[in-house]
N, C-alpha and C positions, 0 to 999 in steps of 0.2 A: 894489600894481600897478606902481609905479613901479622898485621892488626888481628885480620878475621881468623886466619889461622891460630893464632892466641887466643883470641875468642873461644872456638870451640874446642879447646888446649882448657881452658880453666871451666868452661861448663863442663865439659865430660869429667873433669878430675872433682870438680864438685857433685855433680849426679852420682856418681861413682860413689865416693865416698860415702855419702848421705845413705843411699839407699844399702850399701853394706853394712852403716852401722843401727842401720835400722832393723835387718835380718838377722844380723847380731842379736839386738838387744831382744830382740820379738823371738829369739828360739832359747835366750836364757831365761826370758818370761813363761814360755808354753812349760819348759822343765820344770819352775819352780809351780807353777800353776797346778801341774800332774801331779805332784808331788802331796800339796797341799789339799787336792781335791780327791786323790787315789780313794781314799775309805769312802767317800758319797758315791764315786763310781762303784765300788764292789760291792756296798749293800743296796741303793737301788738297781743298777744292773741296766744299765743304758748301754745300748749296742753299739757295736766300734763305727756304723754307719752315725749314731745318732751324734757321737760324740768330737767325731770328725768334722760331718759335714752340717748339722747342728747346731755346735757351741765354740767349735775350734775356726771353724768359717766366720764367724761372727766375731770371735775374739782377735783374733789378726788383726784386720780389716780396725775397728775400735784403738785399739793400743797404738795400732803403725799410725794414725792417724791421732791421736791422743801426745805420742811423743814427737811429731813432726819438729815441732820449734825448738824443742832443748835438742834434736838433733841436727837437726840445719845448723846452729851455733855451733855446735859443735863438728859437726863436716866442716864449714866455713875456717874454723880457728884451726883443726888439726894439718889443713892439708896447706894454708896461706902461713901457717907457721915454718911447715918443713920448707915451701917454698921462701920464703924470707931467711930460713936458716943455711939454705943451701945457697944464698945469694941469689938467685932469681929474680925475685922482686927486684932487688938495685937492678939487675942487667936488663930489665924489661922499662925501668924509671931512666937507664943511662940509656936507651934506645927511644926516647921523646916521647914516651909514655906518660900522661902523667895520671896522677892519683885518682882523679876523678873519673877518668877515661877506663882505668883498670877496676872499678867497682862494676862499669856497664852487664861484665858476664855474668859477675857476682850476680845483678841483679836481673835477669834472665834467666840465670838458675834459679832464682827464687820465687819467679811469674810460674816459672812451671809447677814448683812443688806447691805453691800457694794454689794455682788453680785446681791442681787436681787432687788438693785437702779441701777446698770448697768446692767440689764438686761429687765426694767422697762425704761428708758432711751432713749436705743438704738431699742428698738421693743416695748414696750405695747404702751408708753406716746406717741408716736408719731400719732399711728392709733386711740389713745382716742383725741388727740389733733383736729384731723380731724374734729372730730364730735361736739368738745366745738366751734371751732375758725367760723366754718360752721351754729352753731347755733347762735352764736353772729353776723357776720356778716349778721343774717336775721333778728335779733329779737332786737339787743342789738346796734352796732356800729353804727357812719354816715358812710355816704359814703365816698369811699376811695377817695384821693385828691395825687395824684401825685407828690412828692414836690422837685425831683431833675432837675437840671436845665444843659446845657449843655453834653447831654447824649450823648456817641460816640457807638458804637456795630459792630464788626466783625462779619460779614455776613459768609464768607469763607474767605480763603487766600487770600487775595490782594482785600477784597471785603470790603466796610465800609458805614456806614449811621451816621447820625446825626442829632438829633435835638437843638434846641437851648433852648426848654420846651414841654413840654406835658400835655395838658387838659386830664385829665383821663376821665374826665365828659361827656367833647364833644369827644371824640374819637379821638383827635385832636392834630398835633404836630407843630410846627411853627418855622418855618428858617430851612428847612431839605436839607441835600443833600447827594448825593448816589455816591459812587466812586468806581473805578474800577484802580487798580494799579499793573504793573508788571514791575519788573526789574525797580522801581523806576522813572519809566513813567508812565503819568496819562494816562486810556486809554478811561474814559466814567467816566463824571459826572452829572449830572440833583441835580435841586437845584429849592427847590419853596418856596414861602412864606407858604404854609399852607395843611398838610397830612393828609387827614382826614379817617379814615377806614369807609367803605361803609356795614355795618353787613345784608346788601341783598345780595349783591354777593360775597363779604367774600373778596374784593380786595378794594385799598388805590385809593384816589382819590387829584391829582394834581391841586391844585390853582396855579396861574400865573406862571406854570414854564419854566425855560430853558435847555436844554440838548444840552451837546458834547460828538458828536465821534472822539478820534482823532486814525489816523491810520498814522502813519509816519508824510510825510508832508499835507496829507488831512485831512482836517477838517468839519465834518456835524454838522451843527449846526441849532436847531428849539423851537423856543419857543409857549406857547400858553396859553387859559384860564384855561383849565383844561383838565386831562390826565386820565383817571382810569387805575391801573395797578397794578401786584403783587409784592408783597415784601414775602422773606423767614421770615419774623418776623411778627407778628397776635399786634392785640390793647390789647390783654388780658397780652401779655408781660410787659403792663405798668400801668395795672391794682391790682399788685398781693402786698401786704402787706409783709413786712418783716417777721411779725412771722408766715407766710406761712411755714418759712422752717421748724419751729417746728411738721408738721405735717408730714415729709420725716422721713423713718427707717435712719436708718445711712450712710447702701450703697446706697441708692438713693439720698440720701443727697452730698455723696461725688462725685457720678457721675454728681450732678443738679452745683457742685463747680467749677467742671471741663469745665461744656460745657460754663458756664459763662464767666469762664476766657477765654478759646478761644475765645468767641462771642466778649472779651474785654470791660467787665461789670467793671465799675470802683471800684464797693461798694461791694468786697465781706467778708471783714473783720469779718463782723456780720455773716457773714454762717459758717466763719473758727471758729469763738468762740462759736458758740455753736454746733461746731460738737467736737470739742477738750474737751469742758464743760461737753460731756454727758461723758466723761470719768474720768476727775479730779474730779468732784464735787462729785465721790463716796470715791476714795479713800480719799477723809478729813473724814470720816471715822475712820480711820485705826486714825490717825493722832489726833482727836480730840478726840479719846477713850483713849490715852494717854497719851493727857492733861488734859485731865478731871479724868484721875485714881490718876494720879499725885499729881493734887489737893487737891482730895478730902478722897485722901487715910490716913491722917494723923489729929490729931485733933487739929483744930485753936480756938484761942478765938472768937467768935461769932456762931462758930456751923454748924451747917445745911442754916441756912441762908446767912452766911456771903460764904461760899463756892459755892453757886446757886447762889448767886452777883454776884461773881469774873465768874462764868462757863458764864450767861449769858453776862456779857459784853466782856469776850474773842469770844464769838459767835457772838455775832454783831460786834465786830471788822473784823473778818473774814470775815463776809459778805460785810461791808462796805470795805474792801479790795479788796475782789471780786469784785463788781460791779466798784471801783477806775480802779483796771486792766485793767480788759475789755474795759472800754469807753474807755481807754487811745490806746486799740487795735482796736475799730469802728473808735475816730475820730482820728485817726494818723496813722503814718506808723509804729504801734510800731507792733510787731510779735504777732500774736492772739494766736500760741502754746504755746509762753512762757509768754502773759500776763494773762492766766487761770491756770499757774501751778507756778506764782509767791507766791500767795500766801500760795500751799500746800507748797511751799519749806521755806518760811518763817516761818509758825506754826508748820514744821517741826523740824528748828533747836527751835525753841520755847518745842518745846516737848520733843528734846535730851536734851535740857537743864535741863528742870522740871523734868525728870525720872531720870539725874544722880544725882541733886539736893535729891531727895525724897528717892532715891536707896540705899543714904549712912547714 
């Protein structure tokens, strides 16, 4: 009885914690936020409804759930500190407690916070993200500018286009050509200097182009100034901002992965890693509650301070590992699945280490 009662004695003191230094940190972010964003609110003039319930609803929700794990470490280390400082720890180890037994709430505290960041992740963040990235892009961002160059796009099976760039601005794509291939014969290509979408009749319009039919050994061939016609792909296709996809639940996410890839969208590395990320960045969680018990479970010379040193710069290292990973999975071939779970797996064996270290 005495067990359970300590039990919900060290999760309430860890919920506690956690969630006050997260209100914390999320009402000194909204200040500096306000601060930095004041002149875009006063010259475009977005209403205190829009900017509330809008952009400030979406922001929350994003950040509290962005700094989960450097605060979990950090609730973890501040409050098992003071308790180790205040003697506790020894009188709950001198009462046949032992080490292992007293991480159990640790890690119950952290089933919770971890569940309901992935489930905050994969469904709330996403439908609040809508509404942030929807008010920035009216109130807040320039205009979006297009900045990949040589774009290829699978139509259907044996069907391709090309550009050579694309003016997002003008509507506008330049050195395009349109092919048609079966059984490794070309069977129809058109090729022009300049694709410009027509947003009156919702169809692409041809600058100097040329088109072939070729059917065995005949060959149609016509050229001309300009051609208006329809394409399966819209200008809004080259329009859309990468953190777009933070605004897709998970299965729309992974369905929007898919069609990409068949369409033979060169860039989808960034969609793999943060659809992999809404998954690991909970469980460091689990992982970081047991580096941080480890820690701070024992009394060091310096205290409570010296142990909230060591908690935060093992946090920022993490992160700074995380964000190392990932680019290394955007700009390369390196695997997106396993450059977002490189680093649980390193602060994992980081943390079997610290717990056998601490345990004996």
């Amino acid at each position: 009885m005495k067990i359970k009662i300590l039990d919900f004695y060290i999760i309430r003191k860890f919920l506690n914690t956690f969630f006050f230094s997260i209100l914390l940190i999320i009402s000194i972010a909204i200040v500096f936020d306000i601060s930095e964003k004041i002149d875009d609110f006063l010259d475009k003039k977005p209403t205190l409804f829009q900017i509330i319930f809008d952009y400030y609803a979406g922001f929350i929700p994003y950040f509290a759930n962005l700094f989960s794990p450097l605060f979990v470490f950090i609730s973890v280390i501040y409050f098992t500190s003071r308790l180790s400082a205040q003697t506790e720890i020894i009188a709950m180890y001198a009462s046949g407690i032992s080490f292992r037994r007293l991480l159990v709430p640790y890690l119950v505290g952290a089933g919770v916070i971890a569940a309901l960041s992935l489930y905050m992740n994969h469904s709330v963040i996403p439908m609040a993200n809508a509404k942030r990235l929807s008010f920035e892009e009216k109130f807040i961002r320039n205009p979006f500018v297009y900045k990949y160059r040589n774009i290829h796009r699978m139509m259907a099976p044996g069907e391709y286009i090309y550009f050579e760039s694309f003016a997002s601005r003008e509507n506008a794509g330049y050195r395009f050509s349109h092919e048609i291939i079966s059984d490794n014969q070309l069977l129809y290509k058109m090729t022009a200097d300049r694709c410009v979408w027509d947003s009156v009749n919702n169809q692409w319009r041809l600058e100097n182009y040329f088109e072939r039919r070729i059917n065995g050994l005949n060959e149609f061939v016509r050229q001309g100034t300009t051609l208006d016609t329809t394409y399966a792909f819209h200008a809004d296709d080259f329009r859309k901002r990468e953190s777009n996809i933070e605004t897709m639940t998970t299965p729309v996410l992974k369905k929007f992965i898919r069609s990409e890839q068949e369409r033979g969208v060169e860039f989808t590395s960034y969609m793999e890693v943060e659809q992999y990320r809404r998954t690991s960045f909970p469980f460091a969680t689990f992982i970081l509650t047991v580096i941080g018990f480890s820690v701070s479970s024992r009394k060091i010379r310096g205290g409570t301070g010296m142990q909230l040193g060591i908690g935060i710069l093992l946090s920022f290292t993490y992160i700074m590992f995380m964000q190392i990973s990932t680019t290394f999975a955007i700009k390369s071939n390196f695997s997106p699945l396993l450059s977002v779970w490189i680093p649980n797996i390193a602060f994992a064996v980081i943390a079997i280490v610290l717990y056998r270290r601490s345990s004996t």
